[in-house]
N, C-alpha and C positions, 0 to 999 in steps of 0.2 A: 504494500500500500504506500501510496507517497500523493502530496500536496496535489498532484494532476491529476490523483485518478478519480473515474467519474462519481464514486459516492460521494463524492463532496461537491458534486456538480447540481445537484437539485433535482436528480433525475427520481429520487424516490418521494420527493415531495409534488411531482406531478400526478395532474390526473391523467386515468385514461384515457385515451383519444377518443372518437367517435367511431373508428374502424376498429377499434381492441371490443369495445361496449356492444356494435353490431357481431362482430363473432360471437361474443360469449353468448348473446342471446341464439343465434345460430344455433350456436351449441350446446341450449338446450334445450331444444326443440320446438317443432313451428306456433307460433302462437307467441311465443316468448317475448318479457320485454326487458328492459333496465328500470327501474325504479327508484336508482339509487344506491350507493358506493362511497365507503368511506376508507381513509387509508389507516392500515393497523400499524400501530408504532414499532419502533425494536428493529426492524428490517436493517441489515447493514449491508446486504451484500446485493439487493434486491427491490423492487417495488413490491410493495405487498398492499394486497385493494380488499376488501370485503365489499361484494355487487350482490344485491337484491334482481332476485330476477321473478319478474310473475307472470305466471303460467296459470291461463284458466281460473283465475278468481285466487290461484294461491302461491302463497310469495315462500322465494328459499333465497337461504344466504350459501352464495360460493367464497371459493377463497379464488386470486386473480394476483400468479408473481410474474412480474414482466423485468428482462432486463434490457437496456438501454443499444439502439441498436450499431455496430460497426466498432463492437469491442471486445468481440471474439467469446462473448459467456455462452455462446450455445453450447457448449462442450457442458459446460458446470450443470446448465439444465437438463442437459441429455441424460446424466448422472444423475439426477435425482429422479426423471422418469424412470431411467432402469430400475433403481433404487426402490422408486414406491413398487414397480411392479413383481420385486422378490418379497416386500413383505407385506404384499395384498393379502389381506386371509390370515393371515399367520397369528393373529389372538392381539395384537398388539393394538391401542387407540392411534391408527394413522390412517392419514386423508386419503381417500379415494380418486385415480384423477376422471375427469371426465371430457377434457379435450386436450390439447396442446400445439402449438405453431411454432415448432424451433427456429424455423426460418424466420418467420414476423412475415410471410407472406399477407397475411390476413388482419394482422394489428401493428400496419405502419410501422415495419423491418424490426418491430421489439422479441426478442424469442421471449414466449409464453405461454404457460400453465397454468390449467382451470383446472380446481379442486373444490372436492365438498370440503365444507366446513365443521371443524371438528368444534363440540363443545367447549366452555369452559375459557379462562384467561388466564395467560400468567402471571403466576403469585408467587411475589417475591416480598410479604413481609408476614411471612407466619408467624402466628401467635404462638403457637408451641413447636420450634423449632427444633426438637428432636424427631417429632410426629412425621414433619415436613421430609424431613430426611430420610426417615427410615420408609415411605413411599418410594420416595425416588431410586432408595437399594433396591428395595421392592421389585420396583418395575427397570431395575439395571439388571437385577441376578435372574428377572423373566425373560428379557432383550436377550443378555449372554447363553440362556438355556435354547435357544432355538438353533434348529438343524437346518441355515437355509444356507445357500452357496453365496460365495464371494469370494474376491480374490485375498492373496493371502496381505498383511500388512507389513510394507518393508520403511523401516524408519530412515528418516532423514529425506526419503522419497516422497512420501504418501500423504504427509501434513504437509501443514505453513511452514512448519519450525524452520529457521534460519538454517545452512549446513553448520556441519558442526566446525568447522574451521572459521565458523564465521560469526557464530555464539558470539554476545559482548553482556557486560554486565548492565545492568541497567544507570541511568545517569544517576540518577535519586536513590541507588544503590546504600545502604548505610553498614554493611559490613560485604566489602567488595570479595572480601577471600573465602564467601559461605559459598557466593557464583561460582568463580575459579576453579573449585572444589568440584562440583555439580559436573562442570565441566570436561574435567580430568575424568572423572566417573565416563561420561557420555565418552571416552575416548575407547574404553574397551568394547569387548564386542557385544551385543544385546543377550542377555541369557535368552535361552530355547525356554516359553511356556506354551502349555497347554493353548490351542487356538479356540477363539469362538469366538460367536457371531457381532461385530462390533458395530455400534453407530457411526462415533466418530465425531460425533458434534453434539455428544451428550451436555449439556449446559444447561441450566435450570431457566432460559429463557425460552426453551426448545421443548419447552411443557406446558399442557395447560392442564386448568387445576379446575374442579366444581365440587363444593361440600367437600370439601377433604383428601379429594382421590383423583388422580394422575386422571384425563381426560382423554390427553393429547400426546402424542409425541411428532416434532414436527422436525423440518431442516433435514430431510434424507438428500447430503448431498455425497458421500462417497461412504458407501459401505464394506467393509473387509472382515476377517477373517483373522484376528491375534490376541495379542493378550488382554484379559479383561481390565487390569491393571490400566492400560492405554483409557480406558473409555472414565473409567473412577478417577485416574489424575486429573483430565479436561475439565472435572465437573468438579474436582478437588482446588487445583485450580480457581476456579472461577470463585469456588467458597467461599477461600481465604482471599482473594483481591476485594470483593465484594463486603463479606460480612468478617470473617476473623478466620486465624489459624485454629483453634478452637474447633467451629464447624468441621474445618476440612478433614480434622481426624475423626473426629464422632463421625461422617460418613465413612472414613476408611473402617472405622471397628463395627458400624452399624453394617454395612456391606457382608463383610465376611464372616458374622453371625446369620444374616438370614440366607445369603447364598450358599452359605457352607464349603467355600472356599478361598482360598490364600492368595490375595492380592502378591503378585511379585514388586518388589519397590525398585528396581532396574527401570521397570515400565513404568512406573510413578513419575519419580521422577523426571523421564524422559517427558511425559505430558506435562508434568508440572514447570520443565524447561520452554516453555511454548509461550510463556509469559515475558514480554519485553515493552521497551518504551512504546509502542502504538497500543496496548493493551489497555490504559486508561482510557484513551478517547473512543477506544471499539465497546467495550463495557460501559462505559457512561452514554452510548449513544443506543444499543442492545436494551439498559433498562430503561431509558426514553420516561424518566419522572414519573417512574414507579414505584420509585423510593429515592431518599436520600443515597449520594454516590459521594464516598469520602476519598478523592483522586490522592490528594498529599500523601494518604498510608500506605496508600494501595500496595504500593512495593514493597514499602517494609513489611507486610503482611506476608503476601507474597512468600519476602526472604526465609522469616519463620517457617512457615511449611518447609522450603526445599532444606533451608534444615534439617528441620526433622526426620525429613525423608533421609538424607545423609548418615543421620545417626542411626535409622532403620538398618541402612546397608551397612552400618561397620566399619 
């Protein structure tokens, strides 16, 4: 990400065209109309629209991601179409799709995906944030139980994460030799875990929540096949930038209680190395005034966990 690229261009703060709003009704069948569209906050990498469409006296809400066109994201879309269509069926709460135009032939050169809408909203200030957490293992140790194909996940390839020769400590850093360390670790070879079925962009914005219970899982943009470790750091991760070091172990011991299996901390850390100077602005723009976002700690939260994770490993 850097100062030019187009999420900082206003692209997700437009509305859909009139060619995007004629397809969708298109596509959902003759009679259909638009009624009405509003944009759902959080989106960072994407438009995201909720379109009322009514059909025959009765109205439904889709969900509508468009990205911006002549900037090469139809690959990223392709990817989550494959994506939703290995875990159609599979027990999990995710969107259905029901049209799509990678090209933008049909909504003014945008590649775009039409989805039902899943219930529920992201909730991000639980009252009893043990509860909160122990869902989200919940439906992590459910995710990683599933037998569906993907390919396998090769680190340093498969994510954002910087190469590792390229790793820097953060500016705001306040004990630069906890990174270093992290570092040096990332320099051996990845231990061999058990594989299964990963997200990959497990993050607690990537949830939606009604009366107490996981709704949603949303954001299938590349799915694989590795350690489950990987998917609990992302979301460990985000804990401690978000809310405190604190959380992010109560999810690592809340996890391996109900899954009944052994997070490796190799892969922890690895995910938890994924956090760098653009990660303030991506997280404070992700909970979009859902909550208070304390950016000055963020890192030294952060630092704690990986930490921790260090003393894990020994």
């Amino acid at each position: 990400m850097t100062d030019g690229d187009w999420r900082d261009n206003g692209f997700r703060q437009r509305r859909p065209s009139m060619e995007t709003l004629a397809w969708v009704a298109a596509s959902m069948g003759r009679g259909s109309r638009i009624v009405g569209y509003r944009r759902l906050t959080g989106g960072y990498c994407s438009a995201v629209n909720r379109v009322t469409v009514e059909r025959r006296g009765v109205r439904t809400f889709v969900v509508l991601r468009q990205y911006p066109a002549g900037f090469g994201e139809e690959a990223s879309l392709e990817e989550e179409i494959a994506s939703l269509g290995v875990v159609a069926g599979c027990g999990l709460p995710v969107p259905r799709i029901l049209a799509t135009d990678v090209a933008g032939v049909l909504t003014g050169g945008a590649p775009s995906l039409l989805m039902t809408r899943l219930p529920g909203h992201v909730h991000l200030n639980p009252p009893d944030p043990r509860s909160w957490m122990a869902r989200i293992a919940e439906i992590a140790a459910l995710l990683h139980s599933l037998d569906l194909p993907a390919p396998t996940f090769r680190p340093w390839r498969d994510s954002w994460i910087a190469p590792l020769e390229e790793l820097q400590v953060p500016v705001d850093a306040r004990n630069p030799a906890v990174w270093k360390a992290a570092f040096r670790v990332m320099a051996e070879p990845p231990p061999n875990d058990t594989a299964v079925f990963l997200h990959c962009d497990f993050l607690p914005v990537n949830m939606l929540w009604s009366h107490g219970r996981i709704t949603g899982l949303t954001d299938w943009n590349g799915i694989y096949r590795g350690s489950r470790a990987y998917d609990l750091g992302q979301c460990r991760r985000y804990l401690a930038a978000l809310y405190s070091p604190e959380w992010s172990e109560q999810l690592w011991s809340l996890y391996e209680s109900i899954a009944g299996a052994t997070l490796d901390p190799w892969w922890d850390l690895y995910a938890l190395l994924h956090y760098d100077d653009d990660n303030s602005k991506s997280i404070r723009d992700q909970v979009a005034g859902r909550r208070p976002v304390d950016v000055a700690g963020m890192t030294a939260r952060v630092e704690v966990a990986i930490d921790t994770a260090l003393r894990r490993l020994g």
